[in-house]
Each structure stands twice: as C-alpha cells, then as structure tokens.
C-alpha positions as CSV (number, residue, x, y, z in Angstrom):
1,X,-83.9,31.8,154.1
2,X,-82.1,33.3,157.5
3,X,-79.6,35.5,156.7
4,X,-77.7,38.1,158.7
5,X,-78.8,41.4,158.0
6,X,-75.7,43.5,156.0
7,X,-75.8,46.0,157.8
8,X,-74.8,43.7,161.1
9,X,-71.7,42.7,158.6
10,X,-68.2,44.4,158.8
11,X,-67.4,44.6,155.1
12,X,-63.9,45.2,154.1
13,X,-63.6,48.4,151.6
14,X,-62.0,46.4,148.9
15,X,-64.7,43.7,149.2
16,X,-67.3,46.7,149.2
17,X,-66.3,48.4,146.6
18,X,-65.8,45.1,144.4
19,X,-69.5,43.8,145.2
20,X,-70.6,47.6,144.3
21,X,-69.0,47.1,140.9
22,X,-70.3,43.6,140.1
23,X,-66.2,42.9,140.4
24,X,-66.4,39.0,141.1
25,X,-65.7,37.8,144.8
26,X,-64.8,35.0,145.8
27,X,-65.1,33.9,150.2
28,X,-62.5,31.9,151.8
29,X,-63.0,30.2,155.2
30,X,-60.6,30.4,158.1
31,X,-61.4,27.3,160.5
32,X,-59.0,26.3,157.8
33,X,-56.5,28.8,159.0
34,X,-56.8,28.8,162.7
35,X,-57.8,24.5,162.7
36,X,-56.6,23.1,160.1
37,X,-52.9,23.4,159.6
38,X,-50.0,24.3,161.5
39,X,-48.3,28.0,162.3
40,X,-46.6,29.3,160.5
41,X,-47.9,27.5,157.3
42,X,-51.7,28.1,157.7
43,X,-50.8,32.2,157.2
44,X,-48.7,31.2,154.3
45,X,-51.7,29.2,152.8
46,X,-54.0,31.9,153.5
47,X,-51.9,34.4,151.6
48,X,-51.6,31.9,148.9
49,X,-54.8,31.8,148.7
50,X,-56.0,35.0,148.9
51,X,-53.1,35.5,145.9
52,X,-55.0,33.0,143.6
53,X,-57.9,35.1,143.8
54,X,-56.6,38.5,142.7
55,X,-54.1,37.1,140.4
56,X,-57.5,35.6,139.0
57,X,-58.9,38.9,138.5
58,X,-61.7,38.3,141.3
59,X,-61.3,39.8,145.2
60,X,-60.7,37.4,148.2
61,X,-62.8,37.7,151.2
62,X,-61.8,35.6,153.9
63,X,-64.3,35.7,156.6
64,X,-64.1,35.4,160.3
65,X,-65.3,36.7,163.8
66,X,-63.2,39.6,164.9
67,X,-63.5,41.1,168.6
68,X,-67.3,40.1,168.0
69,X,-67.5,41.5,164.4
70,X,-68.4,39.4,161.4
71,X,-65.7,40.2,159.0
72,X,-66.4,39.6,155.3
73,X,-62.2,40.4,154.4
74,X,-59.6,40.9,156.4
75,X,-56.5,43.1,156.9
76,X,-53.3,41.2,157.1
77,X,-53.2,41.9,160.8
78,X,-56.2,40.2,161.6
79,X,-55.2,37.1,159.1
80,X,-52.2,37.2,161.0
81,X,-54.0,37.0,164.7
82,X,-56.6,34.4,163.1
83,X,-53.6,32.1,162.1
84,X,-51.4,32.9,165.4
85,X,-54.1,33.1,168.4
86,X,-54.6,30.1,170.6
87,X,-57.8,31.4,171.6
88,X,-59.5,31.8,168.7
89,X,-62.6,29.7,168.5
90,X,-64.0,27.3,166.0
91,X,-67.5,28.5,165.2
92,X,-70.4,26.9,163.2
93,X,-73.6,28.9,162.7
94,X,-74.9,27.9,166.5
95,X,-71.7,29.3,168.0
96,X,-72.0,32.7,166.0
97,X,-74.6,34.8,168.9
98,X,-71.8,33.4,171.9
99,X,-68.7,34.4,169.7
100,X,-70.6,37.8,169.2
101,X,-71.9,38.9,172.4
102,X,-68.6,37.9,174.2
103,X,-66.2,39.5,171.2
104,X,-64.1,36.9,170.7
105,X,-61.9,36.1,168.0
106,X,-63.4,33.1,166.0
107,X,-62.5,30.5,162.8
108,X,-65.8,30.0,160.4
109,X,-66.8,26.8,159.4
110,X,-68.1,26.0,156.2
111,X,-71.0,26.6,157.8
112,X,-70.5,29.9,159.1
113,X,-68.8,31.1,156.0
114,X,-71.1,30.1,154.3
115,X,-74.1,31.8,156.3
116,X,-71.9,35.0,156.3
117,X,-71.2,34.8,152.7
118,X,-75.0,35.0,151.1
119,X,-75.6,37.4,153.9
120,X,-73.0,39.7,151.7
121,X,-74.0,39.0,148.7
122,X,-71.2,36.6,147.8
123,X,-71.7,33.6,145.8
124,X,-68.7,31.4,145.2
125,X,-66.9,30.4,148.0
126,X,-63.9,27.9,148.1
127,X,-62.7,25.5,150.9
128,X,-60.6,22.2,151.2
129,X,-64.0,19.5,152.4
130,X,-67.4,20.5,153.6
131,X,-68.4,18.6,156.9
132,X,-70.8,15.7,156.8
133,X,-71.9,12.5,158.5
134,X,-69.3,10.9,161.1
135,X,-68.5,7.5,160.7
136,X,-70.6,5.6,163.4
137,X,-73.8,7.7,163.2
138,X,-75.5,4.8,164.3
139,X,-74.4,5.1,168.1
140,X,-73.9,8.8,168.0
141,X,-75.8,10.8,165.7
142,X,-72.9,13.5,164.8
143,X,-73.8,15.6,161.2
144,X,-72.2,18.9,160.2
145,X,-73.8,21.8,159.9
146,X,-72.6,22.4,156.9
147,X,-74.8,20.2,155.2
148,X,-78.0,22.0,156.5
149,X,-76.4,25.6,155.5
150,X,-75.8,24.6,152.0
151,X,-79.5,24.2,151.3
152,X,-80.0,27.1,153.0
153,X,-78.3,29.6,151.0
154,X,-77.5,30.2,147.6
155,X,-73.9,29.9,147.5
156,X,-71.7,27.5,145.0
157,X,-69.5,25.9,147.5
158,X,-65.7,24.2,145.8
159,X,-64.5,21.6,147.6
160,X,-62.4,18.1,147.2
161,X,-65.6,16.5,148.4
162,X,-66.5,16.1,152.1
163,X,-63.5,15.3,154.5
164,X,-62.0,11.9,154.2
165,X,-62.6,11.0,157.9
166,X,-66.7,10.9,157.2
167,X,-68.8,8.7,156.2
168,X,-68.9,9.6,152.3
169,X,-71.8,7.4,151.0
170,X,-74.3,8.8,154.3
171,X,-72.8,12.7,153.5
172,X,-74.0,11.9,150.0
173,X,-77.4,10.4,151.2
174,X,-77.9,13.9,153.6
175,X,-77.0,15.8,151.0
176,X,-79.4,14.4,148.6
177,X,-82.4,14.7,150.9
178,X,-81.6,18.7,151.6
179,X,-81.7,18.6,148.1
180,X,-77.8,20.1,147.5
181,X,-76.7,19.2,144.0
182,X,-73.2,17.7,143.4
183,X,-71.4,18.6,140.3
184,X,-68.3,16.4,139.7
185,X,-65.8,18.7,137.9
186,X,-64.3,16.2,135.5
187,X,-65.3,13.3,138.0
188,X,-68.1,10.7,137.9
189,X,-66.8,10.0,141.5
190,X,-67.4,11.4,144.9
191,X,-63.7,13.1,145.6
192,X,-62.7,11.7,148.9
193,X,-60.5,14.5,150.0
194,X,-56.9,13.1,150.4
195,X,-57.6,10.8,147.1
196,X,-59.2,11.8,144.3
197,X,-62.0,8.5,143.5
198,X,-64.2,7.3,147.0
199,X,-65.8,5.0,144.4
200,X,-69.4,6.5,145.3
201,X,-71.2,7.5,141.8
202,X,-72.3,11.0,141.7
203,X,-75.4,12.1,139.3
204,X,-73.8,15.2,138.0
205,X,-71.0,15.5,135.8
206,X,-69.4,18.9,134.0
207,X,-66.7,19.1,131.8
208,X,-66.0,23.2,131.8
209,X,-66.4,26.1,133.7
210,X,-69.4,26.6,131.9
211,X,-71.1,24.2,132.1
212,X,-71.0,25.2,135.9
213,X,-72.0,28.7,135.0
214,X,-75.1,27.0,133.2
215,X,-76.0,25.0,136.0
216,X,-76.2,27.6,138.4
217,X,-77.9,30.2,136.4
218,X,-80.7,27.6,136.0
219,X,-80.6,26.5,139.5
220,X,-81.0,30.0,140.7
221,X,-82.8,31.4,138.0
222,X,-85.7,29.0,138.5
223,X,-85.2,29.2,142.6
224,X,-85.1,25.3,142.4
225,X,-82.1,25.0,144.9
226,X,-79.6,27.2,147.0
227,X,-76.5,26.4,147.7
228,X,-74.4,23.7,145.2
229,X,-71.7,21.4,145.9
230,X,-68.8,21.5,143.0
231,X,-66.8,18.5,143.9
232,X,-63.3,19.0,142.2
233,X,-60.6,15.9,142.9
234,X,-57.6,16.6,144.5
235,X,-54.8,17.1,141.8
236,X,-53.6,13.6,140.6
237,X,-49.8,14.4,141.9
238,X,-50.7,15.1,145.5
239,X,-53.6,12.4,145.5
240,X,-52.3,9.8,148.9
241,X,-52.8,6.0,148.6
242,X,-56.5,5.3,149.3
243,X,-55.4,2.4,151.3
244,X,-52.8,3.9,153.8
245,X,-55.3,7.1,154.3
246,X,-58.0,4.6,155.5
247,X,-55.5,2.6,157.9
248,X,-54.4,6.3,159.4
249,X,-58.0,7.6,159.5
250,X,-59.0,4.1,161.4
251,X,-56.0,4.7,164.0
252,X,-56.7,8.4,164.7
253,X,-60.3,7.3,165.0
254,X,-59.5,4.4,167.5
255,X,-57.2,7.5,169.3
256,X,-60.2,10.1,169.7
257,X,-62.0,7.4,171.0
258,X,-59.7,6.7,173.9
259,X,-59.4,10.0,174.5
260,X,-63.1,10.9,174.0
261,X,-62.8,13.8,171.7
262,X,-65.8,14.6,170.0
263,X,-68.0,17.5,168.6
264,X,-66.0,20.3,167.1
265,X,-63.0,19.2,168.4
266,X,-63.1,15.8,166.5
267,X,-62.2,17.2,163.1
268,X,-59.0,19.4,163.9
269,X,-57.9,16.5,166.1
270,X,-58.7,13.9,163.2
271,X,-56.5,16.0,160.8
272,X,-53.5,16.8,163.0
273,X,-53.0,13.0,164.2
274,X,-53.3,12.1,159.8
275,X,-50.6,14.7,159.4
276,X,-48.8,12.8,162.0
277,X,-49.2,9.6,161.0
278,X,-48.7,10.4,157.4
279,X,-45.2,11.8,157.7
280,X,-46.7,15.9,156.5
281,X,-47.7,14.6,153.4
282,X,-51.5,14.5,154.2
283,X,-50.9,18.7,155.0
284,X,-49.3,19.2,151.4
285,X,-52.0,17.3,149.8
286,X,-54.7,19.7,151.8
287,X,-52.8,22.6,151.1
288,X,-53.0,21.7,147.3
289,X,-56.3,20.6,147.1
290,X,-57.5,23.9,148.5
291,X,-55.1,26.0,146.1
292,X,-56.9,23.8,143.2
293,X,-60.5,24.9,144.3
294,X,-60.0,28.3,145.1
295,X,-58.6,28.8,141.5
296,X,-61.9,27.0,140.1
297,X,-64.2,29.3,142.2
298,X,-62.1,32.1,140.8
299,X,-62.8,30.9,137.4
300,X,-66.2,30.2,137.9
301,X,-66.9,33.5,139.2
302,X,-65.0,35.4,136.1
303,X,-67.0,33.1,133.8
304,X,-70.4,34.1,135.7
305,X,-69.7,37.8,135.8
306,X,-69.0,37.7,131.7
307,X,-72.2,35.8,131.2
C-alpha cells in the first residue's frame, strides 16, 4: 500500500490532537464543495456537514489541496476559498504531484480523499457517490479512480452507492474484482444515488451500526481487504422518481456528447445539467443524502472507538 508519508501532510491541530487521543475522526471530501453544488450552498453544506460530525462527538476533517499543501482539516477561510474559487482544481490521485508542485488550490476526489485519509490515519470517511464505470465503456473505456483507491487503502468509505449517471451493474462488477466489499445498510439493493433501489442485488447486508463495526474489525484484523463500501440509501423522503432521473441522466448524456465533455469534467457537468433539468430538486436530494452518510460514518466511528 502507497501512502503519503505524514509528515508530507498539513494536519489541522484539532484533527491532530483528536487522532493523538484515539478521539474518532471522521474525513469529508471537497470536490463535493468546489464541483458539486452551487455557491453559496456548497459552503453551507460543508458547514452542515462538518456540524454533524462534532455534534456527533467525532472531529471533521475535510481535506483538500491548499497553495500545494495536503490539508487533512481546514480553517473556515480555506473552506470558504475552496467553495468560492473558480480556479480551484478537481484532483484525483494522478493530479495530486501537478496540484502540488504548482501550489494550487484543489477539490479531492473520492479518490484523493481517500489516499489522503489512510495516509493520516483516518478511517471512516463520508461522501455523497464514489466514482465508477461510465455508461458506454464499451467505446471509451472511462473508470474512476476511486474504485482502484478503495482497494488500496483501509478506509470504510459511506456513500448512497456510486453516482447515478454510471453504469451501476459494471461499478459493482469492478468493485468485486478489486475485491471492495459492499455492505448494504438496511438495503439488499445497490443505492442508486438519487433513488434509493437500482434493483442490482448486493451480497452484504447489516442491520446496525454494529454489525458494521464487526465487519470491519474482521476485515482488517485478518488483513483480508482495505477499504469497504457502506452503501446507505438516500432517505425515503428525498428519494426522486427512478424513471424521470433516468430520462434527465439520458438527456445530459446526449448534451455532453454534443459538446464533447469528458474525463473529469463529465461528472460536475453531468450533475449541474440534472439539477437543471430536475427543477433543484436533484441538489436537495444530494445535499440530504450526504447529511445521512456523514451521520452514519459518525456513528460508526463512535461505535468503533467504544469497542
């Protein structure tokens, strides 16, 4: 496993101290922040979220590239240029020695969070959907790093499944030959983001917060897998039609197409065209699914440290 050494890392003091103390921490992404929702409401979630956490009893650390720094927590100024700066860049794992040598400002992935995460000793971290396998692989082979990084590092990752805009049942597949685990909290479903049932059985099921807590203690215990996939379902009230998300997702599809967008800059542009086209109610749905996994991973974590 390839980890960045700590010392590389620009801790925050309360995230320090908290690790120090075996005070539970929980990571928190910011592509999220700077890509995935609009200003002024992507600070406001971020605040939220970082709320959930310490009301929780754990300590937030949202991560992000800082003037060429890996920061593992933030001060509200730099969540505040993170959620405000036009410049700021999206970076997976591969972007992270450009980002670095050239000090930008840049938005972690899953991926990148991920990486930056285990390389602080962090091991619950909370997001809206991992990355996966984009619809039409076929013709161009397109997979998120996120999927390789999870089996990479020992970090229990909370999401609403992968993003709704990928090809579920081949995320699955890619997940299962990295040898990632699902657990499907409460769900014998793959989530599918926006809705809560994609239809596509999952192995795993757990009923409790402990039952999590068991499966990773034997996971990690044994040194059988790294990282592990909890797939919690978008609350039932902000759930969107199945049906209408998959006619929007196939007209922002046919629209990056004509406008060839692709790479990184499919996913932002595949979320702001479903806001769009969805009348805001796709962002209300993200900002509540991500609310509901964060308090999870804050669970989780309490339950692991009084284990």
């Amino acid at each position: 496993m390839s980890l960045i050494p700590r010392h590389l890392l620009r801790i925050s003091e309360e995230v320090a101290q908290a690790l120090k103390h075996n005070i539970p921490v929980v990571a928190l992404e910011s592509t999220i922040i700077a890509h995935g929702m609009p200003w002024p409401r992507n600070l406001e979630t971020a605040e939220e979220l970082e709320n959930i956490v310490r009301e929780g009893g754990a300590v937030p650390a949202t991560i992000a590239i800082c003037k060429g720094e890996c920061c593992v927590g933030l001060t509200k100024e730099e969540l505040i240029e993170i959620a405000s700066g036009s410049s700021v860049m999206k970076v997976s794992r591969r972007d992270l020695p450009w980002v670095l040598s050239k000090k930008l400002h840049g938005a972690t992935t899953v991926s990148a969070t991920t990486l930056l995460a285990a390389s602080a000793g962090i091991s619950f971290f909370a997001t809206g959907g991992i990355g996966g396998v984009h619809r039409g692989f076929g013709g161009l082979p397109d997979v998120s790093a996120d999927l390789f990084e999870l089996a990479k590092c020992p970090v229990a990752v909370f999401s609403s499944g992968a993003k709704a805009i990928l090809d579920l049942p081949a995320t699955l597949e890619y997940l299962e030959t990295l040898s990632v685990p699902v657990l499907g909290y409460r769900c014998t479903t793959f989530p599918a983001f926006y809705y809560a049932d994609s239809g596509i059985p999952l192995d795993y099921k757990v009923n409790s917060v402990g039952e999590v807590v068991s499966f990773l203690k034997s996971a990690w215990s044994h040194n059988v897998v790294k990282g592990v996939l909890v797939a919690n379902p978008v609350p039932e009230s902000f759930s969107l039609d199945a049906c209408l998300v998959e006619r929007t997702i196939s007209s922002a599809l046919e629209e990056a197409r004509e406008k060839a967008v692709s790479g990184k800059r499919i996913t932002p542009f595949l979320l702001q065209k479903i806001a769009e086209l969805s009348g805001g109610n796709s962002l209300n749905t993200n900002i509540a699914l991500v609310k509901s996994n964060v308090a999870l991973a804050v669970s989780t974590a309490m339950a692991w440290a009084n284990s």
